[in-house]
C-alpha positions as CSV (number, residue, x, y, z in Angstrom):
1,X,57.5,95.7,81.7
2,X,59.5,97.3,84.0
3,X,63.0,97.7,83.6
4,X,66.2,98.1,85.8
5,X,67.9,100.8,84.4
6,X,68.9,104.1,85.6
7,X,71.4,103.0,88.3
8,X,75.4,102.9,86.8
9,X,76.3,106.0,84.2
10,X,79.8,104.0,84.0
11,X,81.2,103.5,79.9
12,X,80.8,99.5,79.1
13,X,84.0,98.0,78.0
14,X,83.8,95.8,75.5
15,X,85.4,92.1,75.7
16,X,88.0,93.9,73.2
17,X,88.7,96.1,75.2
18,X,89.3,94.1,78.6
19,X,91.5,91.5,76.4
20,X,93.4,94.8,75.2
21,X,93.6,96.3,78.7
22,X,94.9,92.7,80.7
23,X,97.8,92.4,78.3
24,X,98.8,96.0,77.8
25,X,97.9,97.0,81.6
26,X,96.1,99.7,80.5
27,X,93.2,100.8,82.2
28,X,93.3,97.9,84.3
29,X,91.2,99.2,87.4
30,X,88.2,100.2,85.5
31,X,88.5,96.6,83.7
32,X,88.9,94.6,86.6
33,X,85.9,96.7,88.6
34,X,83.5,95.8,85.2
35,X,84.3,92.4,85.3
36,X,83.7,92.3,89.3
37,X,80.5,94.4,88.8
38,X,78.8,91.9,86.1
39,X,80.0,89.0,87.1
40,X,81.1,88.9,90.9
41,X,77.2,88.7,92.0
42,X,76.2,85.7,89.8
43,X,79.7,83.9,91.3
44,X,78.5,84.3,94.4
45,X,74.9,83.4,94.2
46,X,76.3,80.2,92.4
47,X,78.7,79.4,95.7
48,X,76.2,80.1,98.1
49,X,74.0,77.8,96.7
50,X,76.2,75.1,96.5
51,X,77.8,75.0,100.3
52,X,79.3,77.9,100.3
53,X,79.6,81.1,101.6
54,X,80.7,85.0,100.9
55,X,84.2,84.8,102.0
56,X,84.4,81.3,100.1
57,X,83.2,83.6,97.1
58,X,85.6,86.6,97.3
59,X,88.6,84.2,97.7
60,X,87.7,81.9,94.7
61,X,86.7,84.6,92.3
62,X,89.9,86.3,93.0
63,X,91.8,83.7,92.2
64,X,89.8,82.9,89.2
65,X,90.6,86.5,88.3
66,X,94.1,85.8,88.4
67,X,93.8,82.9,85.9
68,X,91.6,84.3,83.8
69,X,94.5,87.2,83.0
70,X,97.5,84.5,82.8
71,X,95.2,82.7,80.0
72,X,94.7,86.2,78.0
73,X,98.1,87.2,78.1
74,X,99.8,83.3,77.5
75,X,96.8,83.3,74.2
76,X,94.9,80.4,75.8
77,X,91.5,82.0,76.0
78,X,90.4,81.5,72.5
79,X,87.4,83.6,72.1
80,X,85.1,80.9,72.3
81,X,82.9,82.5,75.3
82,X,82.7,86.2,76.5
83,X,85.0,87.1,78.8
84,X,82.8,87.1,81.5
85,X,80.6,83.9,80.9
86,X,84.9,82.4,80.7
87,X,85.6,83.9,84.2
88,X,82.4,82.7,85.5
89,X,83.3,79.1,83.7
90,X,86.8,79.0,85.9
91,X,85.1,80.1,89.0
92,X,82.7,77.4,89.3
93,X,85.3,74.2,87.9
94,X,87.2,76.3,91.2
95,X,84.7,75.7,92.8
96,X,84.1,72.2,92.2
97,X,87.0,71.0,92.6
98,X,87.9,72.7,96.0
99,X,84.6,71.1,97.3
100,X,86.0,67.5,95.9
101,X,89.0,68.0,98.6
102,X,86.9,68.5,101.3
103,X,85.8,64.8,102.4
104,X,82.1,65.5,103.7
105,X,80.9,66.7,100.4
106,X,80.3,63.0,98.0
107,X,78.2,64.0,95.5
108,X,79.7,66.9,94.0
109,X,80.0,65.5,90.6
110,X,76.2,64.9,90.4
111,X,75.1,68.3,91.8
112,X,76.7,70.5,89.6
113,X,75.7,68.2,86.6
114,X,72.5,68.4,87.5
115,X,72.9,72.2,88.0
116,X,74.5,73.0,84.6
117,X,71.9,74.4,82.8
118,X,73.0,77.4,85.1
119,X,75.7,77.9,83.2
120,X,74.7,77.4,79.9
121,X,72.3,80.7,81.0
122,X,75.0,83.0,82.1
123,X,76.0,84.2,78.4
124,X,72.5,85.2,78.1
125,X,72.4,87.0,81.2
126,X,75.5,88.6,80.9
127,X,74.6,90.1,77.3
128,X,71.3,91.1,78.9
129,X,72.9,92.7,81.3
130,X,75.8,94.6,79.2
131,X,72.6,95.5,76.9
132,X,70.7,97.2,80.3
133,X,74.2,99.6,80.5
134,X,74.3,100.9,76.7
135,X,70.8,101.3,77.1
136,X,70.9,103.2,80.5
137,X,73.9,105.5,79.7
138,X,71.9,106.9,76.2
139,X,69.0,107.8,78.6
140,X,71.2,109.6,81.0
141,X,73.1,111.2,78.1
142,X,70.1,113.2,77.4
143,X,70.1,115.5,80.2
144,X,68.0,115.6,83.3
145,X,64.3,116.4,82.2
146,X,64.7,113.2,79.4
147,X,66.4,110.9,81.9
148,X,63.3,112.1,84.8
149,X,61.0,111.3,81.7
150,X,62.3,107.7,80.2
151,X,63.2,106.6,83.7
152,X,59.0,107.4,85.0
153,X,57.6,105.6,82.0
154,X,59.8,103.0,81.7
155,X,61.0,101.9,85.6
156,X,57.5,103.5,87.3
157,X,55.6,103.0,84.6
158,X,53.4,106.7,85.1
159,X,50.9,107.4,82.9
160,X,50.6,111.1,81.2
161,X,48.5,112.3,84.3
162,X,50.6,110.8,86.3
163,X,53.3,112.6,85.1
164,X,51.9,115.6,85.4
165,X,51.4,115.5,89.2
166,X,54.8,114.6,89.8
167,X,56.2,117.1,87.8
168,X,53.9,120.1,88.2
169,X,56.3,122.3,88.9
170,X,58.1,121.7,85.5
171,X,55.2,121.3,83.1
172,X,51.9,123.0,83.0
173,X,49.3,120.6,80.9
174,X,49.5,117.3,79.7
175,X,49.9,118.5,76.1
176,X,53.2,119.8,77.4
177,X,54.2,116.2,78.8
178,X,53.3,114.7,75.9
179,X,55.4,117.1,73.6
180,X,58.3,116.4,75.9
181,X,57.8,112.9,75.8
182,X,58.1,112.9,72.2
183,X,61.2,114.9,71.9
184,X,63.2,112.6,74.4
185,X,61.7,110.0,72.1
186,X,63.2,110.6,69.7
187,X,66.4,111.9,71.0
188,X,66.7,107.9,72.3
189,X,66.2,106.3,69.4
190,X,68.8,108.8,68.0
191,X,71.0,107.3,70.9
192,X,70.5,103.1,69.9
193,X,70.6,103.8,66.1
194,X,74.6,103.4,66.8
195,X,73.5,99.7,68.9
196,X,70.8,98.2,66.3
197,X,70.6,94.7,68.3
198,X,70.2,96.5,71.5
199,X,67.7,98.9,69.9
200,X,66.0,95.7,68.4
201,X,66.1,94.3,71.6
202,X,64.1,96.9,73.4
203,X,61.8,97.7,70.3
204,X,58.6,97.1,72.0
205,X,59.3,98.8,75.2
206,X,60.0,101.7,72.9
207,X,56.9,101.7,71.5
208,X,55.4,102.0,74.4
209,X,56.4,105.4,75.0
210,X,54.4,106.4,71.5
């Protein structure tokens, strides 16, 4: 199973941490560039698909940005969702109701209900995704040779000689590969021992690399 990893060495805020940071102002950027990273593209998918289009995104997940602070601060998000899944929530009732103004759409109500399942998903995908990040920034913690290693067996999925050819200027037998392989192994598992559901969650793909 390949997996996409490997791509953003960024530090994952927790939703603790982005309520913290909205109401103190603290670290605000980095917060509102997260949220925009792991949320902004399943907005936008969700808009395009349902009459609208980029510009139509931007605007309403701005503004759903802005509400989704105002209810932090003023203690009216209740911690019932993630923060994402919650900013995701306001885009799309946004959404919907800026569609109800305009007179050629009819059968908005009926749409969306029959679309809702989508959002009863993007927890799910959310977590998966915040899981993807912890996961990626222990690989790249282990320096190059590890990271070159974990990212060929688990995003190109090279077997041993495989390896071996690509890097034959590093390692001179298999056995060598191997040995390495082992070590940055192990060094990983070190990583996730600090993140047991995300080390649970990517068990068998850690296997794998036995």
């Amino acid at each position: 199973m390949a997996l996409k990893l490997f791509s953003n060495k960024e530090k994952t805020i927790t939703d603790l941490n982005i309520i913290s940071n909205i109401i103190t102002g603290e670290n605000l950027d980095a917060t509102i560039k997260q949220l925009y990273q792991e949320t902004y593209g399943m907005v936008e998918n969700m808009i395009l698909k349902n009459f609208g289009r980029s510009e139509d995104a931007e605007d309403i997940f701005q503004e759903s940005l802005m509400v989704l602070m105002d209810n932090i601060e003023s203690g009216k998000f209740q911690g019932n969702s993630t923060v994402k899944t919650y900013l995701y929530s306001i885009c799309r009732n946004m959404w919907r109701d800026l569609l109800k103004k305009r007179s050629k759409f009819t059968l908005m109500d009926s749409f969306f209900d029959k679309n809702i399942e989508d959002e009863e998903k993007i927890d799910r995908m959310i977590t998966y995704s915040e899981n993807e990040r912890i996961f990626e920034q222990a690989a790249s913690s282990l320096g190059t040779s590890c990271f070159e290693i974990l990212k060929s067996f688990y995003f190109e999925e090279l077997s041993i000689p495989e390896l071996l050819k690509k890097y034959s200027d590093k390692y001179t037998n298999e056995q060598v590969i191997r040995n390495k392989k082992s070590k940055c192994l192990k060094a990983m598992r070190s990583k996730l021992d600090k993140y047991p559901m995300i080390k649970e969650a990517y068990r068998d793909n850690l296997k794998t690399l036995q």
